[in-house]
C-alpha positions in Angstrom: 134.0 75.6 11.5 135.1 72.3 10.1 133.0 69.3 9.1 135.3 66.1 11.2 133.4 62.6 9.2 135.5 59.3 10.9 135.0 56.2 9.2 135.2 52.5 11.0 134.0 49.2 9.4 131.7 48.4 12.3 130.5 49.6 16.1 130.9 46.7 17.9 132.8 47.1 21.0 136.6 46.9 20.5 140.0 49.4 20.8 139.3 51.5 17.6 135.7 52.5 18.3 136.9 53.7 21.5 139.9 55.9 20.2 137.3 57.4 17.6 134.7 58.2 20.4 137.5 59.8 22.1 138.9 61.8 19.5 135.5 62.5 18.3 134.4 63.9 21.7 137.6 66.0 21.4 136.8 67.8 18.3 132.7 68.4 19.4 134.2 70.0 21.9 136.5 72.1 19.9 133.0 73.5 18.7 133.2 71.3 14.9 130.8 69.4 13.5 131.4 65.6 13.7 130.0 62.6 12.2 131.1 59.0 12.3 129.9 56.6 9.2 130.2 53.2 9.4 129.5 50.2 7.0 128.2 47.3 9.1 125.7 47.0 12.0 124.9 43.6 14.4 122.6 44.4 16.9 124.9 46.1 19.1 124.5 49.1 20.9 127.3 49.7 22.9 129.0 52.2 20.7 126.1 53.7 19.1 124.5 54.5 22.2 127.7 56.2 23.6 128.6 58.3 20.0 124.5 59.6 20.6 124.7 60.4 23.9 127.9 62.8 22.6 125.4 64.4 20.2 127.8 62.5 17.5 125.9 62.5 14.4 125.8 58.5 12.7 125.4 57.3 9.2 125.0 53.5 8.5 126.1 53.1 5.2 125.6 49.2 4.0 128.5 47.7 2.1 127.5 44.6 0.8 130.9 43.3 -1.5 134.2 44.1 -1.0 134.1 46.7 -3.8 130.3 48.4 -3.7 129.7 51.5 -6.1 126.6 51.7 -4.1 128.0 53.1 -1.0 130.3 55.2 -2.6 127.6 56.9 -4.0 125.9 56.8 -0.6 128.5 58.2 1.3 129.0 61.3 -1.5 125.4 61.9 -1.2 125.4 62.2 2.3 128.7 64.7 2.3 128.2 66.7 -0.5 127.6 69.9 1.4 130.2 69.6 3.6 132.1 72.7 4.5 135.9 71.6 4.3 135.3 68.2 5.1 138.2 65.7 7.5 138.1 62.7 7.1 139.9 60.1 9.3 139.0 56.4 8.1 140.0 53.7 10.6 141.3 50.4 9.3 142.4 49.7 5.4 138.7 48.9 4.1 137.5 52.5 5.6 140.3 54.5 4.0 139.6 52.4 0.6 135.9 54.2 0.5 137.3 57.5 1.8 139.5 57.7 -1.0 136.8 55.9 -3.7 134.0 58.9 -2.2 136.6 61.9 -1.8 139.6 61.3 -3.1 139.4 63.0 -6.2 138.3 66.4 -4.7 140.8 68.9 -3.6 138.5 70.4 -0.4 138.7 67.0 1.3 141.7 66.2 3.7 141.8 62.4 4.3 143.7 60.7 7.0 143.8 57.0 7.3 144.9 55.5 10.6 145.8 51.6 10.8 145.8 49.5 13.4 147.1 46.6 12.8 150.5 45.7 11.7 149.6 42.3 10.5 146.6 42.6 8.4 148.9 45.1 6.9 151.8 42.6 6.1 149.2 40.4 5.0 147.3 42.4 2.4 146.5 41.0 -0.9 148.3 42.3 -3.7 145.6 43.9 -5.5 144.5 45.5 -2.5 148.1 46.7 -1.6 148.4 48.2 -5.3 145.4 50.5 -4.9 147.3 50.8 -1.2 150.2 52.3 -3.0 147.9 54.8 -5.2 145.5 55.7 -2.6 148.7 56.2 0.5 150.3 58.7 -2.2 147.0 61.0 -2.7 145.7 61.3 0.7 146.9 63.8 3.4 148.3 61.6 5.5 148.5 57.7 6.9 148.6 57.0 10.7 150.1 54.3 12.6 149.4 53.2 16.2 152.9 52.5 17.2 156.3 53.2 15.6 157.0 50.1 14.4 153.4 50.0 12.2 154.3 53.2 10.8 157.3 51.7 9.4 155.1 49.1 7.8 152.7 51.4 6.0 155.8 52.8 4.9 157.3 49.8 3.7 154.0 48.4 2.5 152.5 51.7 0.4 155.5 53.6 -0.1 154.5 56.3 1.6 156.7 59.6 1.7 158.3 60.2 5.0 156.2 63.6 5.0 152.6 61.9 4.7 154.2 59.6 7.9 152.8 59.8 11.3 152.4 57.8 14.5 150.0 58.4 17.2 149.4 56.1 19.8 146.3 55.3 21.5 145.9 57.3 24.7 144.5 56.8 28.0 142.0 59.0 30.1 143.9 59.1 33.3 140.9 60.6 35.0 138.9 58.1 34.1 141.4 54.9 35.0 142.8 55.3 38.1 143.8 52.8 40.9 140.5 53.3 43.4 140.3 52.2 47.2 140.2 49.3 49.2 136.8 50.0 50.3 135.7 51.0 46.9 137.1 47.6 45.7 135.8 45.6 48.9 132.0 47.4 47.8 132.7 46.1 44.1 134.1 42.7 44.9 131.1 42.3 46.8 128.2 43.0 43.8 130.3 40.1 42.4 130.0 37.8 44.6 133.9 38.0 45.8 135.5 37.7 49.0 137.4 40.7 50.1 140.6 38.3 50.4 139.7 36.8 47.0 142.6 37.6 44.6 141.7 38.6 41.2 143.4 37.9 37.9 141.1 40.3 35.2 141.3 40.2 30.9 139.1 42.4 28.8 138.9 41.3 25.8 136.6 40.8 22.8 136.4 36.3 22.5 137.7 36.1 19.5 140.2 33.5 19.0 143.4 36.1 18.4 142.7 36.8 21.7 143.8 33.6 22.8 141.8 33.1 25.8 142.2 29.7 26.1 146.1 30.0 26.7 145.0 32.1 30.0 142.2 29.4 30.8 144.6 26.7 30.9 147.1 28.6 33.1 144.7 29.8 35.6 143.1 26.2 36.1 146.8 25.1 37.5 146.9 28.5 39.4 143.5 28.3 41.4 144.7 25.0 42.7 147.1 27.1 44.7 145.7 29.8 45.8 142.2 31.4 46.7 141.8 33.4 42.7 139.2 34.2 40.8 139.3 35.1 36.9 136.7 37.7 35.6 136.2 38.1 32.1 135.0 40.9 30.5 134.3 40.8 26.9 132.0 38.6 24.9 132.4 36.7 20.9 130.1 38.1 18.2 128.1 35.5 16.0 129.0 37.6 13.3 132.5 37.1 13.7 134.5 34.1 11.6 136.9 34.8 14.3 134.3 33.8 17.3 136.0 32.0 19.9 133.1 32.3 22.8 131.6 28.8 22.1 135.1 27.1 22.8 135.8 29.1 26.2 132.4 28.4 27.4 132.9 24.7 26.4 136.4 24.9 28.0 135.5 26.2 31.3 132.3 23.5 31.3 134.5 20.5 30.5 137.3 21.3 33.5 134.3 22.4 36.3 135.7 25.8 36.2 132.2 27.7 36.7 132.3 28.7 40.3 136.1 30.3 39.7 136.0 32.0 35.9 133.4 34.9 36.0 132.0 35.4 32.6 130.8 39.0 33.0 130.0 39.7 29.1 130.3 43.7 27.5 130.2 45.7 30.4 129.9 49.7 30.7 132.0 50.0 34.3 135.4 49.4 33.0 137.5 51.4 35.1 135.4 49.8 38.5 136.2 46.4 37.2 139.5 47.3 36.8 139.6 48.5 40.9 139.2 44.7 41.6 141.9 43.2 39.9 145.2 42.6 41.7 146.8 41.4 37.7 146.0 42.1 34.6 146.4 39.8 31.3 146.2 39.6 28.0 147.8 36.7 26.2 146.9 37.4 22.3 148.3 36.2 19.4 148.7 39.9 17.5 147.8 43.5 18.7 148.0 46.4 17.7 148.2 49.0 20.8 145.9 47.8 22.9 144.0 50.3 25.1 142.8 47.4 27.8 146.5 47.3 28.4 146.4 50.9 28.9 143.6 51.2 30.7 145.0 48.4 33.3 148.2 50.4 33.2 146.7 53.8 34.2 144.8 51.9 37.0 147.9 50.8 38.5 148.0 47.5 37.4 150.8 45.1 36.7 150.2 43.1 33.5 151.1 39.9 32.3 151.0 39.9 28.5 152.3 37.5 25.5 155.9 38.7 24.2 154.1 39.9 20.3 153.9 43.1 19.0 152.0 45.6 20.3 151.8 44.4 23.4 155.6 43.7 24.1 155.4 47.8 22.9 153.6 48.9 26.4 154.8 46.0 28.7 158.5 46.3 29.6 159.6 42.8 31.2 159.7 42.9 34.9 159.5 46.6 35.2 155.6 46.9 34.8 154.7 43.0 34.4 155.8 40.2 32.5 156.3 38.9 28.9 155.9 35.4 28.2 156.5 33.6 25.2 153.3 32.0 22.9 153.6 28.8 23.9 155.0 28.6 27.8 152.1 28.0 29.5 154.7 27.0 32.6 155.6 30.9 32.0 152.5 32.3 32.3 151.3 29.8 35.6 154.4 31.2 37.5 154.7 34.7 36.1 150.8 35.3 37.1 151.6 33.3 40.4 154.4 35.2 40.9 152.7 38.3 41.5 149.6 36.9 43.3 151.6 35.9 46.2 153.9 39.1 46.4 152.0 41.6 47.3 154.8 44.2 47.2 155.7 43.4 43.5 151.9 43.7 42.4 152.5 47.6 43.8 156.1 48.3 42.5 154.8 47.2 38.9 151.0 48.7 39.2 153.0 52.1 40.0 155.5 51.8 37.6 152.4 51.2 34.5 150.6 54.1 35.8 153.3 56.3 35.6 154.1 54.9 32.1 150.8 55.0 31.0 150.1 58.6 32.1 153.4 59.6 30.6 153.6 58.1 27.4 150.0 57.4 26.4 147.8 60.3 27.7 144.6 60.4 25.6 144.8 64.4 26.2 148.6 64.0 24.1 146.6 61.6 21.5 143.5 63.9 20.9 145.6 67.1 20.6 147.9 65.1 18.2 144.9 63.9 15.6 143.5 67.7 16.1 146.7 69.1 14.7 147.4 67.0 12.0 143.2 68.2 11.0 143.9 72.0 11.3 141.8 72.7 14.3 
């Protein structure tokens, strides 16, 4: 029996908890002990309430500077008799303490898996140095999509042999296109007409999301037809990067309330999902996002900005539509497009589901990571 530790910076609700709960999950059912550490905590519970109900063991480990001897120590303390201890550390920042708290010790297998190929072009220098040194003693580095493994390697040097990519997977089980009656019975909790169309995004408001972009598309779009938009996802206070103030303040100023459903961090997911006839998400970067995956498996066609990670999962006019940045004229008649075609919504929402369940199965991920730990 192993000892699995995952490291991530924080539990608020976004793509990279989710892929640790899932693998986690994988490997507690493998019959290994599993813990996941992570540094910062804000009052929310969605994560830390789903990694306990798995029987997930947690450590909060503060880190109060961006270099803190004090958690290095912490984190040793807590692992010290671990019994041939994995560790898989989630974004640069975790992999930094995995390597500061085991890195010298032979027993301990580290694996660090990034997610995004921009903060990793945009690393400091300092911090890509110790990048280098750290990439070249660890087991192995991890990157979402091809293309960011090519970065790592570009970025740290890392030998072709230490090299892996793993995308994000998808429970197909789980995301699946439901009923009409289901979605009639789930419209209706909303406060939807059944003939209502729906354009969804789930997204954390922050301001790489660019939520606003979609805003200003879909107030020309429900001038033409009978749409709402439901928004799932909510900003953190926390967050530098907290864009929730400006939506709200958006939708106020153009009298948008009665049309743009603010439904904050929800639970039900793959139900919301049922009610949606198009999916977007418009960021500015991604990595590999698993609401496009999700949206995918449940036989969705998506309408997504033309940057990486998305323009990785969203082949143009085959399962949705890519539109440039700034074409806001793009995305009005792309997402119109589909609204009044009814037979194109279903040629696309069956072409992402098959894509989605063969190309990013989260049965294909999981087995993946538990290879590359020996179990």
């Amino acid at each position: 029996m192993k000892d699995i530790l995952f490291i991530i910076p924080q539990l608020a609700h976004g793509g990279s908890e989710q892929l640790v709960l899932n693998i986690a999950k994988s490997v507690k059912h493998k019959g290994h002990n599993c813990s996941v550490l992570y540094f910062n905590y804000y009052g929310d519970d969605f994560f830390k309430s789903l990694f306990e109900n798995e029987d997930i063991n947690l450590y909060l480990v503060p880190k109060n500077k961006a270099i803190d001897p004090k958690t290095v120590s912490q984190i040793r303390s807590i692992f010290k008799n671990s019994n041939e201890l994995v560790v898989n550390a989630h974004h640069f920042v975790s992999a930094f303490y995995a390597f500061m708290s085991f890195g010298l010790q032979n027993k301990v297998d580290i694996f660090y898996t990034e997610h995004s190929e921009w903060e990793t072009k945009h690393i400091k220098l300092w911090w890509k140095i110790i990048g280098v040194l750290m990439c070249q003693r660890i087991k192995g580095s991890i990157g979402i999509t091809p293309q960011l493994e090519k970065v790592l390697k570009t970025n740290f040097y890392i030998k072709d042999t230490k090299l892996h990519t793993i995308v994000n997977g998808v429970d197909e089980n789980k995301f699946y296109p439901r009923s009409g009656i289901f979605r009639d019975e789930m419209k209706s909790t909303l406060g939807i007409s059944p003939d209502t169309k729906v354009v969804g995004i789930v997204a954390n408001m922050r301001t790489i999301k660019n939520h606003i972009f979609l805003l200003q598309a879909f107030n020309t779009i429900r001038e033409e037809s009978d749409v709402k938009l439901v928004v799932v996802g909510e900003g953190f206070k926390f967050d530098d990067d907290n864009a929730e103030p400006q939506i709200r303040q958006y939708i106020s100023d153009n009298n948008m309330g009665s049309d743009v459903l603010l439904l904050g961090k929800r639970h039900d997911i793959p139900e919301l999902l049922s009610i949606m006839d198009v999916f977007c998400l418009v960021s500015l970067k991604e990595g590999l996002p698993l609401s496009i995956l999700e949206a995918m498996s449940s036989g969705l066609p998506v309408v997504g900005t033309n940057v990486d990670g998305i323009s990785d999962i969203v082949v143009d006019e085959v399962n949705g539509y890519l539109v440039e940045l700034d074409d806001i004229e793009g995305l009005i008649h792309k997402i119109g497009s589909l609204l009044k075609n009814e037979a194109l919504r279903v040629a696309m929402g069956q072409q992402a589901r098959r894509m989605a369940n063969d190309k990013y199965s989260l049965t294909t991920c999981a087995e993946s990571y538990l290879n590359l730990f020996g179990i």
